[in-house]
C-alpha positions as CSV (number, residue, x, y, z in Angstrom):
1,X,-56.7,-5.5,32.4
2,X,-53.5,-4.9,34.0
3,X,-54.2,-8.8,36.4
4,X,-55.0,-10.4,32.7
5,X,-51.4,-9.3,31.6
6,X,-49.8,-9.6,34.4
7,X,-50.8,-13.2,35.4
8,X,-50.0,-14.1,31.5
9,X,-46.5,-12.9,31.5
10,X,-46.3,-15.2,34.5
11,X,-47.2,-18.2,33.5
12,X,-45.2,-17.5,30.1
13,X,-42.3,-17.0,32.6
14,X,-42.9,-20.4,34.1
15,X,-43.5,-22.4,31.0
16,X,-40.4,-21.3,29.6
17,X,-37.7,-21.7,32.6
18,X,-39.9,-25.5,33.1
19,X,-38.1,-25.8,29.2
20,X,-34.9,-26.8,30.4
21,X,-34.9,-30.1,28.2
22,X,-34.6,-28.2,24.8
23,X,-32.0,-26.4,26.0
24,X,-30.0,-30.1,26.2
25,X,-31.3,-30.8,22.8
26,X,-30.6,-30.9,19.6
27,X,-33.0,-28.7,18.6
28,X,-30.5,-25.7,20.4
29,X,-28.1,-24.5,17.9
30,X,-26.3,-23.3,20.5
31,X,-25.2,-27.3,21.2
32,X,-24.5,-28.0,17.7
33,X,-20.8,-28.1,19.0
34,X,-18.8,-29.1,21.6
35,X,-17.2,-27.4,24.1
36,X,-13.3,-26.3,23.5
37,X,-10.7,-28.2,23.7
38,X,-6.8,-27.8,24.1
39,X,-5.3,-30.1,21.8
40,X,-1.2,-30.7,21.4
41,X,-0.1,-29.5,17.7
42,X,3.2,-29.7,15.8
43,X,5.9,-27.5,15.1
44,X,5.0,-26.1,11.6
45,X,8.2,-25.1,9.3
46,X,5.7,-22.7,7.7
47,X,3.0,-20.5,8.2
48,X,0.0,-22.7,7.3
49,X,-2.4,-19.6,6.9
50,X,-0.2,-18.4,4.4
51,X,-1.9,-20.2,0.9
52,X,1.4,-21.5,-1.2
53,X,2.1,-19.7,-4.7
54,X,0.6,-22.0,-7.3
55,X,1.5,-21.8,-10.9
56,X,-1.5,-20.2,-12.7
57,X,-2.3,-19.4,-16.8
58,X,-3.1,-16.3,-16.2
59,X,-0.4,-15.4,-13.8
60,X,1.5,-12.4,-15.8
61,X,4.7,-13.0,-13.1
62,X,6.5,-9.6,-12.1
63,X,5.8,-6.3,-13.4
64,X,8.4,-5.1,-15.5
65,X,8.6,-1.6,-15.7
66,X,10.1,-0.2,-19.1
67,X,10.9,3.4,-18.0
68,X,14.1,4.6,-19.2
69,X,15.9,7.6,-17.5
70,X,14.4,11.4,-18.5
71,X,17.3,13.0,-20.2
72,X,17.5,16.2,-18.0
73,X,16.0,17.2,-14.1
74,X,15.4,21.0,-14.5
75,X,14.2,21.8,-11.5
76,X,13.6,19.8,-7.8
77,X,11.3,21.8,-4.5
78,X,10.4,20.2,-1.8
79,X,7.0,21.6,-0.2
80,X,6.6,21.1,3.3
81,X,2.6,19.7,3.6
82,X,0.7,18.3,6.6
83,X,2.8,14.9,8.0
84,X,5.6,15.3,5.5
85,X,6.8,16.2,2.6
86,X,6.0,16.5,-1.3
87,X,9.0,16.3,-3.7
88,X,8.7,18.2,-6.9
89,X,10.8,17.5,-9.7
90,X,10.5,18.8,-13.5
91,X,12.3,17.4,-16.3
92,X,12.8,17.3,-19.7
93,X,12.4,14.0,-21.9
94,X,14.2,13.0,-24.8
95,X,11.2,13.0,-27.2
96,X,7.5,14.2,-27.3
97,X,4.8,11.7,-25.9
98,X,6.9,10.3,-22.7
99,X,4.2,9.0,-20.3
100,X,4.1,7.3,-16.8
101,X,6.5,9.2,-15.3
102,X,8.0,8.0,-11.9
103,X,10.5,8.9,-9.3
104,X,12.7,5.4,-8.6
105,X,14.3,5.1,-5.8
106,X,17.8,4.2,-6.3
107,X,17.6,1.7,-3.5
108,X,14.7,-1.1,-2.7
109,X,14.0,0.2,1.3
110,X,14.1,3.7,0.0
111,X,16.4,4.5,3.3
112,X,19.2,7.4,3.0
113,X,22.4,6.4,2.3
114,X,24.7,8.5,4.4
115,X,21.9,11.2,4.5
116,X,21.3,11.6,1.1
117,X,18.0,9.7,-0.6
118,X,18.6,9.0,-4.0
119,X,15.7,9.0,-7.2
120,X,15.6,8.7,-10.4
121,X,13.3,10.0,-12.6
122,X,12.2,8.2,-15.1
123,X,9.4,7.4,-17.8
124,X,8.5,5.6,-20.8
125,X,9.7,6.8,-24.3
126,X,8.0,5.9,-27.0
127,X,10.6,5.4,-30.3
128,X,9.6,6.9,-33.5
129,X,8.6,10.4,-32.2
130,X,10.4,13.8,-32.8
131,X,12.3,16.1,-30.5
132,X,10.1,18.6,-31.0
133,X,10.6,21.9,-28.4
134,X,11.8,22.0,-25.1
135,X,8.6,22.8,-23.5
136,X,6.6,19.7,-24.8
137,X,8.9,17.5,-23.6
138,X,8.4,18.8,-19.8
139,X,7.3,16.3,-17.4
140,X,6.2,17.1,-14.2
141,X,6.0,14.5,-11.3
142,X,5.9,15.0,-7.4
143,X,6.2,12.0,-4.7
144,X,4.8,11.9,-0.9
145,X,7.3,11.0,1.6
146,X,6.3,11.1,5.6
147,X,7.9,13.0,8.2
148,X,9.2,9.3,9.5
149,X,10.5,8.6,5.9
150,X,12.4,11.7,5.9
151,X,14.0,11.2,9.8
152,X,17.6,10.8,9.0
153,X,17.6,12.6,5.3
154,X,19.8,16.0,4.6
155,X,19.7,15.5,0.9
156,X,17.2,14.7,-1.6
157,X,19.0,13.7,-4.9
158,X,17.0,13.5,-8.2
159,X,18.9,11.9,-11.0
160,X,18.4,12.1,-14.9
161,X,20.4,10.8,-18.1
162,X,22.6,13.9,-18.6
163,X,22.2,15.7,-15.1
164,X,21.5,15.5,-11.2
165,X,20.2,17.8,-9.0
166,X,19.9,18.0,-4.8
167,X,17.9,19.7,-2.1
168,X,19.7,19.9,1.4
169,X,18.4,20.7,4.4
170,X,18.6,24.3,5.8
């Protein structure tokens, strides 16, 4: 049994290296292209891979956002956590139902301007509603920043409509 198998694996071995035509075919998808090729190209003004910005009818453009600054910052931690930093800031809104609160950075690159890193807190208002107490107008928002992001920072400054209020650095 063992001479049956062994003489068919060779003469399956020599029927397939005598197959070196196919190989040149063809039939081999590996041939179905060329070899490489250097080729000479031309000094792109811009990046080709990058697709242009075409005009679309359901492009909305820029998001706008319509927060408007939270009339007074009542209370700013910062909370040390694994890799950075979470800022804690609560605050007190004009009127009831403000919603999609955010901390803005005063500046686009959120870097600290002579050491101090500047937010504004901010959210959107709906008109029409009432005062009501103190305590339903709270909103309470935090923000992640990195160990990296904070390299450079003493103060953390989080400004509102009436008020500001800072953390330094011990």
């Amino acid at each position: 049994m063992m001479r049956k198998s062994l003489g068919l694996v060779l003469v399956a071995t020599v029927f397939v290296t005598s197959c070196g035509r196919v190989s040149e075919s063809r039939l081999n998808p590996f041939n179905w292209f060329g070899r490489a090729e250097r080729v000479e190209t031309t000094e792109a003004e811009i990046n080709p891979l990058i697709p242009r910005k075409r005009e679309s009818i359901f492009d909305r453009g820029p998001e706008v956002y319509p927060g408007t600054p939270v009339l007074v910052i009542n209370d700013v931690k910062i909370e040390r956590v694994s890799g950075g930093a979470i800022i804690r800031v609560l605050g007190t809104a004009q009127t009831q139902g403000a919603f999609e609160a955010r901390l803005t950075p005063e500046n686009d690159d959120e870097l600290p301007v002579d050491g101090v890193l500047t937010y504004q807190l901010e959210a959107i208002q709906p008109t029409g509603f009432r005062t009501g107490p103190e305590r339903s107008r709270e909103i309470n928002i935090a923000r992640y920043r990195t160990f990296q992001d904070l390299n450079g920072v003493r103060t953390i400054r989080i400004v509102g409509a009436a008020n500001a209020m800072q953390v330094r650095r011990r």
